[in-house]
Backbone as numpy.savetxt, mean C-alpha at the origin, in Angstrom:
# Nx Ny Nz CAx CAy CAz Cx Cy Cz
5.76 -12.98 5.89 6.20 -11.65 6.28 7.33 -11.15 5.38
7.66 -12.33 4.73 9.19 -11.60 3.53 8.70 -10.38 2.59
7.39 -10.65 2.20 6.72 -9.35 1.01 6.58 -8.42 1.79
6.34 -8.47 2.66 5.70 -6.86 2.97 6.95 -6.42 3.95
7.89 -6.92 4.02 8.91 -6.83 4.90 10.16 -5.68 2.86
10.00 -6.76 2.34 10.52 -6.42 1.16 10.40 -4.76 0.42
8.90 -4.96 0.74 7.49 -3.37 0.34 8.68 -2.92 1.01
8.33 -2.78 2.97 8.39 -1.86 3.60 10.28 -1.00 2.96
10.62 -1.86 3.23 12.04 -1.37 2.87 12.45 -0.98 1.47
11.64 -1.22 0.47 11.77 -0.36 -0.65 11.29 0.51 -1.09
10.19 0.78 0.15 9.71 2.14 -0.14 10.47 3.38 1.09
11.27 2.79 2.14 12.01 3.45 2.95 12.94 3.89 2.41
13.66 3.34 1.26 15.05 3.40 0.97 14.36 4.29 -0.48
13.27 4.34 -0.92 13.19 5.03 -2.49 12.58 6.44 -1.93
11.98 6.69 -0.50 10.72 7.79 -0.68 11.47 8.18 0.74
12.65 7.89 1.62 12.28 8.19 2.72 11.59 9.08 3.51
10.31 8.08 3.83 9.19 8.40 4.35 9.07 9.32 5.77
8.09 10.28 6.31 7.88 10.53 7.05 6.93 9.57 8.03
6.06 8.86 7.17 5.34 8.21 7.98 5.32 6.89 6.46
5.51 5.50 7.07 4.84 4.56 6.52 4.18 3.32 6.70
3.51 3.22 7.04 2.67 1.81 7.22 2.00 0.85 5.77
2.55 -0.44 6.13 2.52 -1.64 5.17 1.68 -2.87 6.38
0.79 -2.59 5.44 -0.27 -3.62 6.36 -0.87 -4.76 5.08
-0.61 -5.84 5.46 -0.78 -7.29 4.59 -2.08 -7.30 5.06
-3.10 -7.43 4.12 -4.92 -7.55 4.22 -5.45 -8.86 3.64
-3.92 -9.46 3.21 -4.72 -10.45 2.65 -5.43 -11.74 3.52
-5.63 -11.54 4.51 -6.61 -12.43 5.32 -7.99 -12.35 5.38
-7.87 -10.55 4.79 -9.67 -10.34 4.18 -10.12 -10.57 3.12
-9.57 -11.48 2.34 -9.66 -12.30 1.11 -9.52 -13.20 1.02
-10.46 -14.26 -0.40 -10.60 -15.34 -0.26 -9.00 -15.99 -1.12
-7.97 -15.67 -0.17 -6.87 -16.23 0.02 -6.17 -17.87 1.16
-5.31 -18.63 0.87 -4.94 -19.06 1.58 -4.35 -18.27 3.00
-4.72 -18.95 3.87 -3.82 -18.69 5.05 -2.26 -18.70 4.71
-2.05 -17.41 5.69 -0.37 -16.89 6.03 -0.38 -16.24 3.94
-1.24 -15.94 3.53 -0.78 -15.61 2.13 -0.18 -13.48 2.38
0.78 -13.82 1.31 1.27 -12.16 1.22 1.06 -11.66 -0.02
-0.53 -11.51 -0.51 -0.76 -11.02 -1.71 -1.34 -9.68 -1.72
-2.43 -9.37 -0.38 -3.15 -8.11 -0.97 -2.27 -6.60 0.66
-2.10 -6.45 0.18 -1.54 -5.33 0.84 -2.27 -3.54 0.87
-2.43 -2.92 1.98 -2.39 -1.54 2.02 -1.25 -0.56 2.68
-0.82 0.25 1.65 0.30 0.84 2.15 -0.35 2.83 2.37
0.12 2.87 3.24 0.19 4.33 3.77 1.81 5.47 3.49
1.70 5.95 2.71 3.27 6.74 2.83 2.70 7.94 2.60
3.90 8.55 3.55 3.82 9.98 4.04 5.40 10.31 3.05
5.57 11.83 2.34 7.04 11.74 2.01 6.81 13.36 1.50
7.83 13.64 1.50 8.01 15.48 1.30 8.30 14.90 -0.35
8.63 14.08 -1.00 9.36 13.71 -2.38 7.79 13.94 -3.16
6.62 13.87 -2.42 5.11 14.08 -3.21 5.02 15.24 -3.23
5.30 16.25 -3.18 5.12 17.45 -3.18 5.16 17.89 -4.33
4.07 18.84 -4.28 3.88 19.62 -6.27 3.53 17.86 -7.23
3.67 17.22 -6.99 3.44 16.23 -7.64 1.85 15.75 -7.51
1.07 15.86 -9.10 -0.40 14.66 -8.38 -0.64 13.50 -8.46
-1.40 13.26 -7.64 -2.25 11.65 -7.69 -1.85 10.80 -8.26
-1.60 10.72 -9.24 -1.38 9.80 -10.31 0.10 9.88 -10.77
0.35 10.39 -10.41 2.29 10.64 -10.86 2.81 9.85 -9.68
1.95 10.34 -8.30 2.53 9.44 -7.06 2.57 8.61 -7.43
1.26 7.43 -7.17 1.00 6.12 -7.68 2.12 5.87 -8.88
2.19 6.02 -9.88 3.29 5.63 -10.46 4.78 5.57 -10.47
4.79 6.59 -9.17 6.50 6.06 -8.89 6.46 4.93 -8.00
4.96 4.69 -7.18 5.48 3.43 -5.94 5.12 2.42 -6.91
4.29 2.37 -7.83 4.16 1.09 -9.01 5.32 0.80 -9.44
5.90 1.69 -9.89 7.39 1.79 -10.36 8.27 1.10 -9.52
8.46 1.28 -8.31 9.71 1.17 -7.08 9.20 -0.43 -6.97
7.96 -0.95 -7.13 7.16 -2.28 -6.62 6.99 -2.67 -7.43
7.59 -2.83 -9.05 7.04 -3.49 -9.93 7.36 -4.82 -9.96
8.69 -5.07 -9.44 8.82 -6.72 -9.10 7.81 -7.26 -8.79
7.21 -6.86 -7.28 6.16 -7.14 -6.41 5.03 -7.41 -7.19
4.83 -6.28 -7.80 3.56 -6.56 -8.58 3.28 -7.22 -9.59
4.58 -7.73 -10.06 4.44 -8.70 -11.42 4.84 -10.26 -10.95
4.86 -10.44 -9.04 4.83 -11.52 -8.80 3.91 -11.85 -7.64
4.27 -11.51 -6.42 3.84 -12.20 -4.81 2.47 -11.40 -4.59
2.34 -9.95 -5.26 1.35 -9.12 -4.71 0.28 -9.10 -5.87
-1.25 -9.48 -5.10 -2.49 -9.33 -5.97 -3.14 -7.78 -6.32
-3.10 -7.33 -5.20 -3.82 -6.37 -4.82 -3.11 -5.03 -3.68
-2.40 -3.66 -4.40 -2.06 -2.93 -3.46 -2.90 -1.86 -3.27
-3.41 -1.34 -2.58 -4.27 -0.01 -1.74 -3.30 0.91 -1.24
-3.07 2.02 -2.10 -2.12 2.86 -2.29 -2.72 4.38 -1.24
-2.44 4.91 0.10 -2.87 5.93 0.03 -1.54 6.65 0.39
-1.60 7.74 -0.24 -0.33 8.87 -0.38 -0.17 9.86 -0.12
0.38 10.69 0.55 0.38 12.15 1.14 1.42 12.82 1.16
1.72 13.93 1.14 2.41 14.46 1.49 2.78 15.12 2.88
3.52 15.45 3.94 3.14 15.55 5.05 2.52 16.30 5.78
1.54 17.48 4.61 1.28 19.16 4.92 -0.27 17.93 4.76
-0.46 17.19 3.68 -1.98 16.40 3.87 -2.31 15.40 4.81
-1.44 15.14 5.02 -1.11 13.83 6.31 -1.04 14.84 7.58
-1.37 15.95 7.57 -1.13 16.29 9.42 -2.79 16.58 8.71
-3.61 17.81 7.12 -4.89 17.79 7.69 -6.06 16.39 7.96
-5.16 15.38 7.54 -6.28 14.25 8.13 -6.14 13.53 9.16
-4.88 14.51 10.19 -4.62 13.85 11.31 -4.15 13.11 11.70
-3.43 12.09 10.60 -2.65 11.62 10.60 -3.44 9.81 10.63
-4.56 9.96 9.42 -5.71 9.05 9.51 -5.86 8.52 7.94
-5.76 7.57 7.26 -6.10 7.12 6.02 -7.75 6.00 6.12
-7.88 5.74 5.10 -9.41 5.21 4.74 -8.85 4.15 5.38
-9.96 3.17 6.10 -10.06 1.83 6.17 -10.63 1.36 5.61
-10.04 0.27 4.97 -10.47 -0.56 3.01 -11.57 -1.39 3.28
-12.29 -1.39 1.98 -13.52 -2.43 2.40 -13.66 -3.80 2.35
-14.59 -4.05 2.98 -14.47 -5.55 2.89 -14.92 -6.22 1.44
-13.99 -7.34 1.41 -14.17 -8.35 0.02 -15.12 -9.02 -0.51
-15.42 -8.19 -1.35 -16.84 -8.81 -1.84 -16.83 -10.58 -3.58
-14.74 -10.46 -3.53 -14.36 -11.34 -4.24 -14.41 -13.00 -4.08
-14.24 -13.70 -5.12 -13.96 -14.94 -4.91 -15.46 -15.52 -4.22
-14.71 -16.22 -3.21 -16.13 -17.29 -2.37 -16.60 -16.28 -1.41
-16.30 -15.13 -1.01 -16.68 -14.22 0.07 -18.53 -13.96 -0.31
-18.41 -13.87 -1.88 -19.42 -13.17 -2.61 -20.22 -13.97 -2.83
-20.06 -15.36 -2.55 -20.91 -16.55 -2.65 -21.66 -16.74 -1.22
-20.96 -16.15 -0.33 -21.16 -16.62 1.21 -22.75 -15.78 1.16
């Protein structure tokens, strides 16, 4: 729980968020148990505004690059601003299942 405990609070303290959820997925991968590698994060933040797609993603790559150049395999980035986050209701994609590693052998 230290990584995604780590995420959560460096993206609170860089974007403060309107809405954020940090959910560790890596149990749907052919990971060890209790592992903190694949993560999906949800942030909501007025700081995305006028800003696109890809500029987002690169400031939370940015804010997480520790992360990502150590503990974390895999992040699932969805991003909003809070005028897009009320039209989807306040609902992001649910990620698919792992078709990696031994999953794909099964």
């Amino acid at each position: 729980m230290i990584v995604q405990q780590e995420i959560e609070q460096i993206l609170t303290d860089q974007f403060q968020p309107v809405a954020l959820e940090v959910v560790n997925e890596s149990h749907m991968h052919s990971v060890p148990a209790n592992s903190e590698t694949h993560f999906k994060v949800v942030l909501v933040s007025v700081g995305f505004e006028g800003k696109r797609k890809v500029a987002r993603h690169q400031q939370v790559y940015g804010a997480l690059a520790d992360q990502l150049a150590g503990p974390v395999h895999a992040l699932a980035l969805h991003i909003y601003t809070p005028g897009e986050w009320a039209e989807r209701e306040g609902a992001a994609p649910a990620s698919p299942d792992c078709l990696g590693g031994s999953k794909a052998e099964a």
